[in-house]
C-alpha positions as CSV (number, residue, x, y, z in Angstrom):
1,X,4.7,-1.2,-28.2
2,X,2.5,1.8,-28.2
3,X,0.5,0.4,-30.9
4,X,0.0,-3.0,-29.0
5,X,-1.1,-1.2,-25.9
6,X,-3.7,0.8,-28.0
7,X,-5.2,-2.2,-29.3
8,X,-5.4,-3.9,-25.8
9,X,-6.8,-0.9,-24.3
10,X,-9.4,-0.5,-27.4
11,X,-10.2,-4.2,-27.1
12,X,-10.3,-3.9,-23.1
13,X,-12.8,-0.9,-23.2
14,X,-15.0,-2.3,-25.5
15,X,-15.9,-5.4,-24.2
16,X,-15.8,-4.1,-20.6
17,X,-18.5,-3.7,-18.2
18,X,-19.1,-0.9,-15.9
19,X,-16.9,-2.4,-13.4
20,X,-14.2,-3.3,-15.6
21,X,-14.4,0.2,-17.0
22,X,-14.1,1.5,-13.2
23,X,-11.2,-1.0,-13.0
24,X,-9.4,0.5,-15.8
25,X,-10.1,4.0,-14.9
26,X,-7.8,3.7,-11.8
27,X,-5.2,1.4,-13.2
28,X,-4.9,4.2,-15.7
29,X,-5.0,7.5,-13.6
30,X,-2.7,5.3,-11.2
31,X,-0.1,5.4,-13.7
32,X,-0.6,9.0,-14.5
33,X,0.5,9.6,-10.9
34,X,3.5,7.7,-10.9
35,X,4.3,9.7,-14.1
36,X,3.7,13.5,-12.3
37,X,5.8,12.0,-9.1
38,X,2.7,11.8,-6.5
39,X,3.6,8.3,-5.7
40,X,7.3,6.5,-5.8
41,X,6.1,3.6,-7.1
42,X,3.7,1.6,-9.3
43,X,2.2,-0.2,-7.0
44,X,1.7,3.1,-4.6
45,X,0.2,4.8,-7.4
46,X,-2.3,1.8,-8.8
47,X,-3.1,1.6,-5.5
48,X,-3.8,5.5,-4.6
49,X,-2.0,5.5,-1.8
50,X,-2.4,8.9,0.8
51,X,0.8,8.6,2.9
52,X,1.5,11.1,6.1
53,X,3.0,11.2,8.9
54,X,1.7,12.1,12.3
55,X,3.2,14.3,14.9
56,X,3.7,11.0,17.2
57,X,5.8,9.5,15.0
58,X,3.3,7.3,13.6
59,X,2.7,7.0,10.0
60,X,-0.5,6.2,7.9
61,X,-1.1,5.1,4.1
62,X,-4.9,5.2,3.3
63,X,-5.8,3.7,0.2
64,X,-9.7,3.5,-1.5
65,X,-12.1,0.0,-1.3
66,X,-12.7,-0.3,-5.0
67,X,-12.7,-2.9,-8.3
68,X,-8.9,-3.1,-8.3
69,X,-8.8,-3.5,-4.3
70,X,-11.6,-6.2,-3.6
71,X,-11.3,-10.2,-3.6
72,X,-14.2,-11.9,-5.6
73,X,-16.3,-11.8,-2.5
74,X,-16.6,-8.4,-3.4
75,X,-14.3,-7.1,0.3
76,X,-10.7,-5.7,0.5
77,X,-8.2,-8.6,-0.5
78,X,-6.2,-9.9,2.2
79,X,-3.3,-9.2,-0.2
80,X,-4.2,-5.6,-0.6
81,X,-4.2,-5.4,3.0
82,X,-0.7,-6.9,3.8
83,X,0.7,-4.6,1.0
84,X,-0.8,-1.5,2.8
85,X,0.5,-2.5,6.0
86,X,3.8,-3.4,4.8
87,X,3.8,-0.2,2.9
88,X,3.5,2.2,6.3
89,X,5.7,0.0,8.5
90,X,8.6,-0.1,6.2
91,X,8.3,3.6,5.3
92,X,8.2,4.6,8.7
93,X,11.1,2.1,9.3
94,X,13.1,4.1,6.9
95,X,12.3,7.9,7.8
96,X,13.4,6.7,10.7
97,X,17.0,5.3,9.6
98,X,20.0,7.9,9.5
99,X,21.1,8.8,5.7
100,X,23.1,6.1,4.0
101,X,20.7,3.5,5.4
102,X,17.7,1.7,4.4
103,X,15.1,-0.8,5.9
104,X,13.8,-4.1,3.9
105,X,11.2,-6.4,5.4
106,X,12.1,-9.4,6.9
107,X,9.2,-10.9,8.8
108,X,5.5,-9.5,8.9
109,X,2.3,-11.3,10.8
110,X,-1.0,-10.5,10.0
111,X,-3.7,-10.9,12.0
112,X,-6.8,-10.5,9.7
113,X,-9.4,-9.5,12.4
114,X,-12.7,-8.4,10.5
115,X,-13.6,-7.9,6.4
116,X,-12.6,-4.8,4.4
117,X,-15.9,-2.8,3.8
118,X,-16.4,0.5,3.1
119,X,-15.2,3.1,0.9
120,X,-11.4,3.6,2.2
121,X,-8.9,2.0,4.7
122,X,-6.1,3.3,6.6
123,X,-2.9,1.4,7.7
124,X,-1.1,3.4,10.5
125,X,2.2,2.0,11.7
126,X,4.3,2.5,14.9
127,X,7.7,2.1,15.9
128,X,8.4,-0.8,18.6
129,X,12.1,-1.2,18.6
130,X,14.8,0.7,16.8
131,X,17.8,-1.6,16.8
132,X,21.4,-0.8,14.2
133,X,20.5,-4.0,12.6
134,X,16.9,-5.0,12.6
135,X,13.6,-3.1,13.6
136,X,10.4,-3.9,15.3
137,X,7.3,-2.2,13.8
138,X,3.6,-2.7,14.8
139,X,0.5,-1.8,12.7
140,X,-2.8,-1.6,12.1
141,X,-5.7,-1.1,9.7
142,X,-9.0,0.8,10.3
143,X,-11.9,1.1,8.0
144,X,-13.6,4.2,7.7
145,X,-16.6,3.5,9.8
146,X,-12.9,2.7,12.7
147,X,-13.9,-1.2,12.7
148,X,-10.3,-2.4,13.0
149,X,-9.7,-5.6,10.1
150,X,-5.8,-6.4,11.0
151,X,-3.3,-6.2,13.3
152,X,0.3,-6.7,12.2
153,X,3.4,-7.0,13.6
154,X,6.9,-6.5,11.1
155,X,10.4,-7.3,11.7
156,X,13.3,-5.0,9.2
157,X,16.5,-5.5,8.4
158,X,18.5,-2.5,8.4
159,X,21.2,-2.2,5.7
160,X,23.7,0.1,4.3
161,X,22.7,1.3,1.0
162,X,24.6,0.7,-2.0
163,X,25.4,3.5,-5.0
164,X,23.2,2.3,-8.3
């Protein structure tokens, strides 16, 4: 396997562009920080997402506009976007939750509102409704220049978590 992956990579890099190589450089130092823990997931990690929460119970998950982020209109994909939203709604969903219990999504709407420019994007999510069953989350994602480009609104199930 490791000997595969070397040949892809070697065969990657050197037929890549500059913006390929860009691409590759944060696929690559995303998986170095799933590796040293910074982020719980690949996706997270790829991704470089900042998570933190504020002191009004709000949470946030900033991520950077680049290669791996944009659509081929060269803005934020509308994918990216829902990902980052769903990201800081369902986290803040599960702080949230007492121990022994764990929020999944069951229902988000997006409202894309204005294009993805820029160098970063922030997706902050607040709590509407805490139920024992399901949960009602709003968010929302700024650029850095504080243009808002969606609104969303997410419904979670709440579940009882199971030993692995």
């Amino acid at each position: 396997m490791k000997e595969e992956l070397h040949e892809l990579l070697n065969d990657c890099i050197n037929d890549a562009g500059e913006e390929d190589l860009m691409a590759i450089k944060q696929l690559l130092e995303g998986v170095k920080r799933k590796q040293h823990g910074l982020n719980g997931s690949y996706i997270g990690s790829i991704l470089h997402m900042e998570k933190s929460v504020t002191e009004d119970d709000r949470f946030s998950v900033t991520i950077p506009i680049n290669e791996v982020t944009s659509n081929s209109l060269g803005i934020l994909h509308g994918g990216i976007t829902a990902t980052v939203l769903d990201s800081a709604m369902g986290t803040l969903a599960n702080i949230l939750l007492p121990e022994g219990f764990g929020a999944v999504t069951s229902n988000l709407n997006i409202h894309y509102i204005s294009p993805g420019l820029g160098n970063n994007i922030t997706a902050t999510a607040t709590m509407v409704h805490k139920g024992s069953k399901t949960m009602v989350v709003e968010g929302e994602v700024l650029r850095d220049d504080g243009k808002k480009i969606a609104h969303c609104t997410g419904t979670f199930f709440v579940i009882k978590k199971t030993a692995v």
